[in-house]
Each structure stands twice: as structure tokens, then as C-alpha cells.
C-alpha positions in Angstrom: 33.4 68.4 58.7 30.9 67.5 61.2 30.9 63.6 62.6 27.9 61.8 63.1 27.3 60.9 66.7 27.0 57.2 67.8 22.9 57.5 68.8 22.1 59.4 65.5 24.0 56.7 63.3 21.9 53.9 65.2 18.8 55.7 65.2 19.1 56.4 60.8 19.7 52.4 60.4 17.1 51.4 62.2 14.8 54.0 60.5 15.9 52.5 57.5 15.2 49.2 58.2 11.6 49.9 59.4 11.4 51.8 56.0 12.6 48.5 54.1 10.3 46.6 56.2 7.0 48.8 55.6 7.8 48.5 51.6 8.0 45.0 52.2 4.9 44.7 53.7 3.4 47.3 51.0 4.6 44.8 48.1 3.0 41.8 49.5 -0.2 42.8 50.2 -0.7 45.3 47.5 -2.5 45.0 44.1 -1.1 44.3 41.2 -1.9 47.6 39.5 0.6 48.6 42.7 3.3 46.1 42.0 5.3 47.9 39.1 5.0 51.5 41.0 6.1 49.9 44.0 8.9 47.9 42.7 10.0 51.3 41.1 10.2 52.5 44.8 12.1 49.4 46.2 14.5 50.1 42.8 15.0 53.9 43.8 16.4 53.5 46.9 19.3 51.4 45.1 22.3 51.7 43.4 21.5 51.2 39.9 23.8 52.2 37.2 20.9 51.5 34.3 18.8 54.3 33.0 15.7 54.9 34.4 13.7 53.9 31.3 15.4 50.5 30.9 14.6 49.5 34.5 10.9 50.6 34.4 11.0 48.1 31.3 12.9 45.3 33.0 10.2 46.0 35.9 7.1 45.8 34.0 8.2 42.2 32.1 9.0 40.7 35.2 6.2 41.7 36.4 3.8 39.7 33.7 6.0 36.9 34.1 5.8 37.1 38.1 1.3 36.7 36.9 2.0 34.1 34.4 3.8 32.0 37.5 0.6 32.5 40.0 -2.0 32.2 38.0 0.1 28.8 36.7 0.6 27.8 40.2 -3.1 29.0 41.0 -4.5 26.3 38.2 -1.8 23.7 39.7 -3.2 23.8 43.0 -6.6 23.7 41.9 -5.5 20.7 39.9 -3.9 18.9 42.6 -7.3 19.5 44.6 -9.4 17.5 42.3 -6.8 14.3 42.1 -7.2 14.5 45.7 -10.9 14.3 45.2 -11.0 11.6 43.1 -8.5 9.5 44.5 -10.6 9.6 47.4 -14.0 8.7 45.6 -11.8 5.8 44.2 -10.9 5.0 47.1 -14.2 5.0 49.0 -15.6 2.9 45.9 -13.1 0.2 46.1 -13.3 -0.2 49.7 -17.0 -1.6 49.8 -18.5 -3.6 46.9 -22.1 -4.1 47.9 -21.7 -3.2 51.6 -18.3 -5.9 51.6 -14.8 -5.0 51.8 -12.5 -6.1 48.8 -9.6 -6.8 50.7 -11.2 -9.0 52.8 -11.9 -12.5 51.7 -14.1 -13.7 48.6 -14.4 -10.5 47.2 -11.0 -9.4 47.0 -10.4 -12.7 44.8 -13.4 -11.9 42.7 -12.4 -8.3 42.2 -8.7 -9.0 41.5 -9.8 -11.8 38.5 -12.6 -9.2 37.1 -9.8 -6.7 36.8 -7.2 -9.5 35.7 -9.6 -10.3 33.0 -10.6 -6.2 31.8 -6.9 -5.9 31.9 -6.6 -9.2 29.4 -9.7 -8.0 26.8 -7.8 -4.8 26.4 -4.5 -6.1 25.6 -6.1 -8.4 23.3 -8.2 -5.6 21.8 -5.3 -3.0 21.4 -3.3 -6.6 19.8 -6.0 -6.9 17.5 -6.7 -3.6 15.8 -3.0 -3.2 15.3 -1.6 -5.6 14.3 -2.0 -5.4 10.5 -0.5 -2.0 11.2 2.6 -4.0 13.2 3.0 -6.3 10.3 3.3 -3.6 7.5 5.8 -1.7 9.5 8.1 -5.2 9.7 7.9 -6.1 6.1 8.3 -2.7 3.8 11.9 -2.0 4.0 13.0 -5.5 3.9 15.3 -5.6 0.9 16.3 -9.4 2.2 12.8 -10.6 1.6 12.3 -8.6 -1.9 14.8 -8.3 -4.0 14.8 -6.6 -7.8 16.7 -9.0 -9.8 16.2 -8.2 -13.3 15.0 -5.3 -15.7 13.7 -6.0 -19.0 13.6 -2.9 -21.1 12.8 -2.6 -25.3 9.2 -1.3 -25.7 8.4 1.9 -27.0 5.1 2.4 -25.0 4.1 1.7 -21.9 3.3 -2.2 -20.9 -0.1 -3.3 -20.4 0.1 -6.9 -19.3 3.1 -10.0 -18.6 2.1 -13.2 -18.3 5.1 -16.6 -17.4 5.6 -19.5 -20.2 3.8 -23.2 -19.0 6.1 -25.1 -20.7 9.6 -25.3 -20.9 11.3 -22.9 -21.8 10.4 -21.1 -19.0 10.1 -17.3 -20.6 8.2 -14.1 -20.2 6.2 -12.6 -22.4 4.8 -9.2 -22.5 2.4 -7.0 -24.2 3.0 -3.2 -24.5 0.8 -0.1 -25.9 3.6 0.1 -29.2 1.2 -2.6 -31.0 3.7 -5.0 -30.0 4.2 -8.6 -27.7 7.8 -9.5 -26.7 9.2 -12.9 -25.3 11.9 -12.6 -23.1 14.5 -14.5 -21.4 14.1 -14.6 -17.9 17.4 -15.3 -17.3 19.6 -12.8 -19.2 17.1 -10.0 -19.9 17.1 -10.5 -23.1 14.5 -9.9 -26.0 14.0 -13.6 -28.0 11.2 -12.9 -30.3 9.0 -10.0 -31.1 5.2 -10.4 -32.3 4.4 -7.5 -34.4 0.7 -8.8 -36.2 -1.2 -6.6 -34.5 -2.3 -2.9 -36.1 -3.3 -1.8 -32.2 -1.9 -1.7 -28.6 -1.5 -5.4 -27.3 -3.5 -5.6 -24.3 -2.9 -9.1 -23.0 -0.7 -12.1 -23.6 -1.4 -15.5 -22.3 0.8 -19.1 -22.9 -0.9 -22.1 -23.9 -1.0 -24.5 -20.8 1.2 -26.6 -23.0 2.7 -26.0 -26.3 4.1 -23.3 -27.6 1.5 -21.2 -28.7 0.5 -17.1 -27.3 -2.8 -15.3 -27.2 -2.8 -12.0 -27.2 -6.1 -9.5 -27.4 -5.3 -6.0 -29.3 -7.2 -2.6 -30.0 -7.4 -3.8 -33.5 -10.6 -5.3 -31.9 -9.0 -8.7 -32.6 -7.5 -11.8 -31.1 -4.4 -13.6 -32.0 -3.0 -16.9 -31.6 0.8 -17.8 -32.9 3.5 -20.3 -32.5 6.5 -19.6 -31.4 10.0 -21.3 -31.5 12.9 -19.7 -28.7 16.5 -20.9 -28.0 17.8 -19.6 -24.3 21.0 -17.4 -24.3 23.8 -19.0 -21.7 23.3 -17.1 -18.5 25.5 -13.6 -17.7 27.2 -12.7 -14.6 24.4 -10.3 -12.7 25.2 -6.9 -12.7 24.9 -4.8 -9.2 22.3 -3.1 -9.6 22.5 -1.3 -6.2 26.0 0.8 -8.0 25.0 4.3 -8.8 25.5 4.7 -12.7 23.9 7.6 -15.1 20.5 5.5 -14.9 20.0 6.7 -11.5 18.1 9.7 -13.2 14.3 9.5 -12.8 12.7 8.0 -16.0 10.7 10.6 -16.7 13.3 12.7 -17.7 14.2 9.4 -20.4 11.1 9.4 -21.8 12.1 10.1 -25.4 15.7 8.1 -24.9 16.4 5.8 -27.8 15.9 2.0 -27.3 17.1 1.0 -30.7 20.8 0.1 -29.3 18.9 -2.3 -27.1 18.8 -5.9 -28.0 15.0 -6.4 -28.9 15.8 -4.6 -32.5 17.9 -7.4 -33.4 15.6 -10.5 -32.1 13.4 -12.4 -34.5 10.2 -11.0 -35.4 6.8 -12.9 -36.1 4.5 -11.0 -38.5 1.7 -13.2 -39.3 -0.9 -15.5 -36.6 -1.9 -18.8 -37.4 -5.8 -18.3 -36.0 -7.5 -14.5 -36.0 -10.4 -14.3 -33.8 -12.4 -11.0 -34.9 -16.1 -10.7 -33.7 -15.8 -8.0 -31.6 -17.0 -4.5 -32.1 -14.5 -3.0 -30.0 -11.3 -3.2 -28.6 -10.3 -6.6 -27.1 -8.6 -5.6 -23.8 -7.7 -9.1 -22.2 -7.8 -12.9 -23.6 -7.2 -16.5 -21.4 -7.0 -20.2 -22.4 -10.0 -22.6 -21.3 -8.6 -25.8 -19.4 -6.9 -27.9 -22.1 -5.9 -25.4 -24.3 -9.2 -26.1 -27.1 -11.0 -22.8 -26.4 -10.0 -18.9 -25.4 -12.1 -16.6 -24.1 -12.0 -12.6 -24.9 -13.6 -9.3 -23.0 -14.1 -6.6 -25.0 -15.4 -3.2 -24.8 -18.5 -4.0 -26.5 -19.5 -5.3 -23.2 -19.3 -9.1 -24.6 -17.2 -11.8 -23.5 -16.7 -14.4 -26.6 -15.7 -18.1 -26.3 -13.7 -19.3 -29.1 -12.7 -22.8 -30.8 -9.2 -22.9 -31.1 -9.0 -25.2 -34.2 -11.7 -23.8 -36.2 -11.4 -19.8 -34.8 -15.3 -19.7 -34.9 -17.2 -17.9 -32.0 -19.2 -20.5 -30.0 -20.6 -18.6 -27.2 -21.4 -15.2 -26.6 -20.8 -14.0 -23.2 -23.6 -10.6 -22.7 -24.8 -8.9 -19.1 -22.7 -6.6 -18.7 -23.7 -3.2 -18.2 -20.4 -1.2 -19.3 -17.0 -2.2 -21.2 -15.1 -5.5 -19.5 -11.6 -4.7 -18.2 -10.5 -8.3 -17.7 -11.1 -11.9 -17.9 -9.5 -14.8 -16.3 -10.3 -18.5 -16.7 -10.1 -21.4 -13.7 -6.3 -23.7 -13.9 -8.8 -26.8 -13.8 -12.2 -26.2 -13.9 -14.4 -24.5 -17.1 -14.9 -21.5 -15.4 -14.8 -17.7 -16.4 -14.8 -14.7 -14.3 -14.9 -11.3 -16.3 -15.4 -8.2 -15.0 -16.4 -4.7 -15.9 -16.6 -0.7 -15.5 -20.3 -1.5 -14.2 -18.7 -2.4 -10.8 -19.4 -5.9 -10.6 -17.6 -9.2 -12.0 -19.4 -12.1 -13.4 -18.6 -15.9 -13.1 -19.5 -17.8 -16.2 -19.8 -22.0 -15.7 -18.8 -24.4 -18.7 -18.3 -27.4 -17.1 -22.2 -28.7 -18.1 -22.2 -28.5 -21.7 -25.9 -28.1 -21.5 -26.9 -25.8 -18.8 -24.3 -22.2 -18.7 -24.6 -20.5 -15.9 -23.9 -17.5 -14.5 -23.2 -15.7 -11.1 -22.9 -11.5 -10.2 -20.8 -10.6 -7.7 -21.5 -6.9 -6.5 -19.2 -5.5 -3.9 -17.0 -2.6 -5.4 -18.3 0.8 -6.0 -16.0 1.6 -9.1 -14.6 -0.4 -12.0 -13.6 -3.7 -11.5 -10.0 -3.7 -13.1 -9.3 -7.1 -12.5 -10.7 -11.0 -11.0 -8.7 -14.1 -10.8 -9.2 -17.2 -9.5 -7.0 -19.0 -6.6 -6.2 -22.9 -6.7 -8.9 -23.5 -4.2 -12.7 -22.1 -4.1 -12.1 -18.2 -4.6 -12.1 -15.6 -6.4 -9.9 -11.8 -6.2 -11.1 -8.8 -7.4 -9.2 -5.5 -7.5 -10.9 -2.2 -8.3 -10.6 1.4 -9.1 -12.1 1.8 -5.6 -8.6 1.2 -3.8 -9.8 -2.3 -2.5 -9.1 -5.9 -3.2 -11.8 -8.4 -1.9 -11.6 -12.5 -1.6 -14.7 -14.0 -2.4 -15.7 -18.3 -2.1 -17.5 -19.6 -4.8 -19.8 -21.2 -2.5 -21.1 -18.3 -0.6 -21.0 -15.4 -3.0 -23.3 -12.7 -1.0 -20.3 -11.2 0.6 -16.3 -11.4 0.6 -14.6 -13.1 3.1 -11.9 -10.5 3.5 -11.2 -6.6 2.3 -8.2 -5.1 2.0 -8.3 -1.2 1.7 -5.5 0.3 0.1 -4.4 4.3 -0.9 -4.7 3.9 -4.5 -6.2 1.9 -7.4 -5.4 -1.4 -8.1 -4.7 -2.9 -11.1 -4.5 -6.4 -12.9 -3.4 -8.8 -9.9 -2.2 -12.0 -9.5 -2.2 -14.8 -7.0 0.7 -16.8 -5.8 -0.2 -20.8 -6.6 1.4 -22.4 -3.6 1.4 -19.7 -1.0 -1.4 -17.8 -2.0 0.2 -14.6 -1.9 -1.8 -11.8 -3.8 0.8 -9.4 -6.0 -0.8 -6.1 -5.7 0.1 -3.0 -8.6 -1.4 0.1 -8.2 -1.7 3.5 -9.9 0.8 5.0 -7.3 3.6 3.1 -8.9 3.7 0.8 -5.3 3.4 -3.1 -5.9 2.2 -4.3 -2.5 1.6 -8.2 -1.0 -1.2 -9.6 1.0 -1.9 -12.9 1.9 -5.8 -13.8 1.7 -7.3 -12.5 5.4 -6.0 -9.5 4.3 -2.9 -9.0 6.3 -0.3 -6.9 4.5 3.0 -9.0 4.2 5.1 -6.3 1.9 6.1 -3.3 -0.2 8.3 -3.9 -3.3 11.3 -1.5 -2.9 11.3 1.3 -4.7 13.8 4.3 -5.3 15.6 6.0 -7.8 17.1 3.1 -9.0 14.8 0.4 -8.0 11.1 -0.3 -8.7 8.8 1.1 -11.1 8.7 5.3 -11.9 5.0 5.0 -13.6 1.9 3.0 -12.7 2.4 -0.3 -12.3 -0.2 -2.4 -14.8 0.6 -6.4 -14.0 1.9 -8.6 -11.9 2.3 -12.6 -12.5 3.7 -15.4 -10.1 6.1 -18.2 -11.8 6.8 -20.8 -9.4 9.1 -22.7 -11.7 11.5 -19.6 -12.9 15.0 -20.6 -10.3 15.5 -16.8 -10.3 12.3 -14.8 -10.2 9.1 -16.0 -8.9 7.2 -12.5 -8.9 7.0 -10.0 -12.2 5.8 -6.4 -12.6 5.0 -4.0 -15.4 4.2 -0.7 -16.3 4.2 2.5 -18.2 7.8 3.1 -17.2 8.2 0.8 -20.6 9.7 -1.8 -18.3 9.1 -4.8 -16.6 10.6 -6.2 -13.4 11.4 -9.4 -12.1 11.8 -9.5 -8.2 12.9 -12.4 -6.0 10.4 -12.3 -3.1 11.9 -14.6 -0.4 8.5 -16.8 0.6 9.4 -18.3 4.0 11.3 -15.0 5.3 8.2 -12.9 4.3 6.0 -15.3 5.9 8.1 -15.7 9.1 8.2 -11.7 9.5 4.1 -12.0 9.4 
């Protein structure tokens, strides 16, 4: 076997190495249509125990990701070339301010408070637009501020309307879709007495402002008005409502469930009224006291609102202007005013209080039926719509409202707190929602499985005298809710 001289060996390595040098020099300055043939080159003068084909593939992906890096590192430099550019225009710009130098004397000041004071109208700004959004986020899952306390269940159909007793005792009454009004204790969830006069859905229920009389409005096209006489059941032990039992199940698979074990089948029932009010032509859908408790007032869907005599049921005033059917009515706590309002988009204010002269006042700010307008203690007036916002109007300046609050779905019949001024908000969605009157959102009501409403949500009332409850809901769920809502918290998380 022949040996390979000492020259010769030298002579073959440093052949080679000019060899790996010259494909070096190839790869760098080739093209890249080149690259993959030459790396193929570099590849075949190694030991490689892959098959050709699998190489060549290896070769040709990195060779797209070796482009994807440059042209990357390409746009990165170009990139880094224009901060440079305007770091340096900046920096020109902020050198000289008319021909002076900023950091230099007087003018450093001045241009250290202009910025001091952009800096300030943006934080302000940016505080500004979101902090209704801020205030939403604190206030919807707080179960410490709202708190379901008690479900009253025993109607058939859904419930239109709830309204809180004046006088002691303190009860709830309620007015459902199965042609019947209930009266409840607030207490023990318990039905007292069921009114069953009507031949029609019962649309509204409203408490004398101080006996013990009701007015409810039907689709019999009549009004009612009947005594009532209720004993309070001693208090029970609250259950925990928060305990998962077999009502956890969504109601709408309950729908047909049977309510006759329930206690409102074995409460006293009324069957006759002691006054009928019935000159309408259509249904009545809502009814209210006058101040003092002499005179009601009733919105039909004959597009008349009639004021009544108590004592002798005869009509004394016929209430006409509107263009469609009235959803709602509502009368002033102390003053002989009426605000009804109306699928024609607007809501009307009708004054009593001179005997001689009755005025009246359109309000036109909604763009679809105006479900619902109520008055507050002081000089305004709510409205909710079908057009997913509530507006707060004053009496004094009627031409536009002094706050809007834009919602996600259609609101319903509201109601305003007396003392705090809170507006109760129930809309289609099933949500009940609170504002306070500039329109800042304060709350959601909780709502799950096992909490809250599972239909749309139709009422909501305020009592600031029940211990227990001081905000109530209802709905087509069949059920209404009384909720503990935990006024100072709510207004501290604000």
C-alpha cells in the first residue's frame, strides 16, 4: 500500500482549504437563485448520512426562512433609520422656539408649563369619557350592594306591573296577564288576598295614598277600585337562596309546572269592586291616584286619558292629543299633575292644579314608543322608551333633557327612588339596571340560574318603608322579586 509523502499531504489540505474558502466566497456574494444549488455543493463535500432528497428539502426551507430573516432585518433597519430622522427633527424643533433656546431661561419655564398643562387636559379628557365606563365595571358584580331577598311566585301568566302599599300594612301588590291582582306579604312571600273582578289581563295596580283601597286598569277596557282588609303572617326564617336545589333549572323549561300547591290558591279572594270606571273604548293599560286620593286617572288604547271622581265613578275630564295608543300614566306625589305617554313617541304633561285653565305640555325626544314617564320628588320627569334610552327632563325647561342614558335594550315601566333618586331600570333583555339622574350607571341586578329574572323584566317600584326590600321587579317569568340594594355602598362605589 503506497504512503502518502509529507509535501503531498500538505499540499491536498491546503488545496482543500482554498476550495472551502472559494465556496465561501461563492455563497456570500451569490444570488439567491444560487444559494440552494450552492448549499447543495457545501452539503456534498460532507458526511451526511440523510438521503439526498431529504437534504435538498431541509435546504430549500432554510433557505426561505434565511429571506424571511433579511428582508425582516432589511425593514428593521429601514425602520430604525426613520426614528433616527425624527428624533432629530424633534430635536432640532425643541431646541429653538422662535429663534430662543428652551433650555435657557424664560422659555424653558414657559415650555415646561404649556406641556405640564397638554399633559393635564388629556388626563382629564381620557378621566372623563371613561369614567361612566369605570363606574359600571365597579358596581355589576357586587352581590354585597344587591342582594335578591325574596321570590314571590303564584300567577299563572306573566306579570305586568307591582306597585308598594302607602299605608300600613306595608304589602305588595301585583297585577299579572291571568286576569288577576295579588297582594302579598312582603315579608314571608306569601299570597294574602287575590282580586279576581276583572274578565281581562290586569295591567296596573296602584294603592290609595291612604286607606286601603287598589286601582287596577284591565283589558276588559275597565277600571277598578276595591277595599281590601289583610292580616301579616309572623315572619319565617329566610331560606338560602344561594344552595343549589332542583329549581336551579332555567324557567323556561317550567313553563307548564303547576302552581296550585303554592299558597295563593288558598288566600282570600275578592270578586266584586266597589266603583267600575268604564268609558273607554279600549283596553285600559295603566291607572294612578290624583293627590288626595278623590280622583284616578286612566290611559287607554283609545288614545284618551280619563280623569275620574272617585265617589261618584263619573268621567270628569277627557284627556285627547295623542296620536297613537298610551302605554302609561303616572300622577305627581303632591302636585295635580299627569304625565301620560304614548306609541306616538312623545309623553304629555297634563296640569290640574287651576281648576279653570288645564294645560298641557309635549315632550318630544324619543324616536320609538314611550313605555313609560314618572315624575321625581323635585322638578322632573323620566321617560323610558322602546328606543333603548331613558331621558331626565325639568319641568321648567322642557325643549331638551338634561341627561340620556343609552342602554342595549328596551326599557320598560321604571321607577325612581324617593330619597336617593335612584332610577330602577327593566328591560326586555331580562337585565334590571340603576342610574342615578346625570346618567351615571351605579348597577346591574344579579342574575344567574338561580338568581334574577329568566323573561323580560316589566316593573320595577322603590318602597322606602319595607325593613327588608326597598327595590321590586317583575316579569313574564310569573314572578316577582324583591332585592335589597344597599344605598350608601352603591353610592360610595360611584
Amino acid at each position: 500500500m503506497p504512503v502518502e509523502s509529507g509535501s503531498s499531504a500538505a499540499a491536498r489540505q491546503a488545496k482543500q482549504k482554498r476550495k472551502s474558502h472559494s465556496l465561501s466566497i461563492r455563497r456570500t456574494n451569490s444570488t439567491e437563485q444560487d444559494r440552494p444549488s450552492m448549499q447543495r455543493d457545501v452539503l456534498e463535500g460532507q458526511d451526511s448520512k440523510l438521503p439526498v432528497s431529504v437534504r435538498n428539502n431541509l435546504l430549500d426551507l432554510f433557505g426561505q426562512i434565511e429571506r424571511e430573516f433579511e428582508n425582516l432585518y432589511i425593514e428593521n433597519l429601514e425602520l430604525r433609520r426613520e426614528i433616527d430622522t425624527l428624533n432629530e427633527r424633534l430635536a432640532a424643533e425643541g431646541q429653538t422656539i422662535d429663534g430662543g433656546d428652551l433650555s435657557k431661561g424664560p422659555l424653558k419655564a414657559k415650555a415646561s408649563h404649556s406641556t405640564s398643562q397638554l399633559s393635564q387636559k388629556l388626563k382629564t379628557t381620557y378621566k372623563a369619557s371613561t369614567s361612566k365606563i369605570v363606574s359600571s365595571f365597579k358596581a355589576t358584580t357586587s352581590r354585597a350592594v344587591c342582594q335578591l331577598v325574596k321570590e314571590y311566585v303564584g300567577h299563572r301568566d306573566g306579570i305586568w306591573d307591582l306597585s308598594i302599599a302607602r299605608t300600613q300594612p306595608i304589602i305588595l301588590g301585583t297585577a299579572s296577564a291571568d286576569h288577576n291582582a295579588m297582594l302579598w306579604s312582603i315579608e314571608t312571600g306569601k299570597c294574602l288576598l287575590k282580586y279576581v273582578g276583572h274578565a281581562g289581563s290586569v295591567n296596573s295596580i296602584k294603592f290609595h295614598p291612604t286607606e286601603q283601597m287598589a286601582l287596577t286598569a284591565s283589558g276588559d277596557q275597565t277600571a277598578h277600585i276595591w277595599r281590601f282588609m289583610v292580616q301579616l303572617p309572623t315572619p319565617q326564617p329566610v331560606a338560602d337562596i344561594s344552595a343549589p336545589n332542583e329549581d336551579d333549572v332555567d324557567f323556561s323549561d317550567k313553563d307548564e309546572a303547576d302552581v296550585d300547591a303554592e299558597g295563593p290558591n288558598e288566600c282570600p279572594s275578592i270578586r266584586v269592586a266597589s266603583s267600575t270606571l268604564k268609558s273607554h273604548q279600549g283596553v285600559v293599560i295603566a291607572a294612578d291616584w290624583l293627590v288626595g286620593g278623590k280622583q284616578v286617572v286612566t290611559a287607554s288604547w283609545d288614545r284618551a286619558a280619563n280623569l275620574y271622581d272617585v265617589e261618584t265613578s263619573e268621567l270628569v275630564h277627557s284627556l285627547t292629543g295623542h296620536d297613537q295608543e298610551l302605554t302609561h300614566c303616572c300622577t305627581h306625589p303632591t302636585q295635580r299633575l299627569v304625565v301620560t305617554s304614548s306609541r306616538d313617541t312623545t309623553f304629555r304633561l297634563w296640569d290640574f292644579r287651576d281648576p279653570s285653565i288645564h294645560s298641557v305640555n309635549v315632550f318630544q325626544g324619543h324616536t320609538d314608543t314611550v313605555t313609560s314617564a314618572v315624575f321625581t320628588v323635585g322638578d322632573n320627569v323620566v321617560s323610558g322608551s322602546d328606543d333603548r334610552t331613558v331621558k331626565v327632563w325639568d319641568l321648567k325647561n322642557m325643549r331638551s333633557p338634561i341627561a340620556t342614558i343609552r342602554t342595549d335594550s328596551a326599557i320598560n315601566r321604571i321607577s325612581v327612588s324617593v330619597s336617593q333618586r335612584i332610577i330602577a331600570l327593566p328591560h326586555d333583555n331580562r337585565q334590571v339596571r340603576l342610574f342615578d339622574m346625570s346618567g351615571v350607571r351605579l348597577a346591574r341586578l344579579p342574575r344567574s340560574n338561580r338568581q334574577g329574572h329568566r323573561r323580560m323584566v316589566c316593573c320595577s317600584a322603590w318602597s322606602e318603608d319595607s325593613p327588608s326590600c326597598n327595590l321590586f321587579t317583575c316579569g313574564f317569568d310569573r314572578q316577582a322579586i324583591g332585592w335589597n340594594i344597599n344605598i350608601p355602598a352603591l353610592l360610595q362605589e360611584k
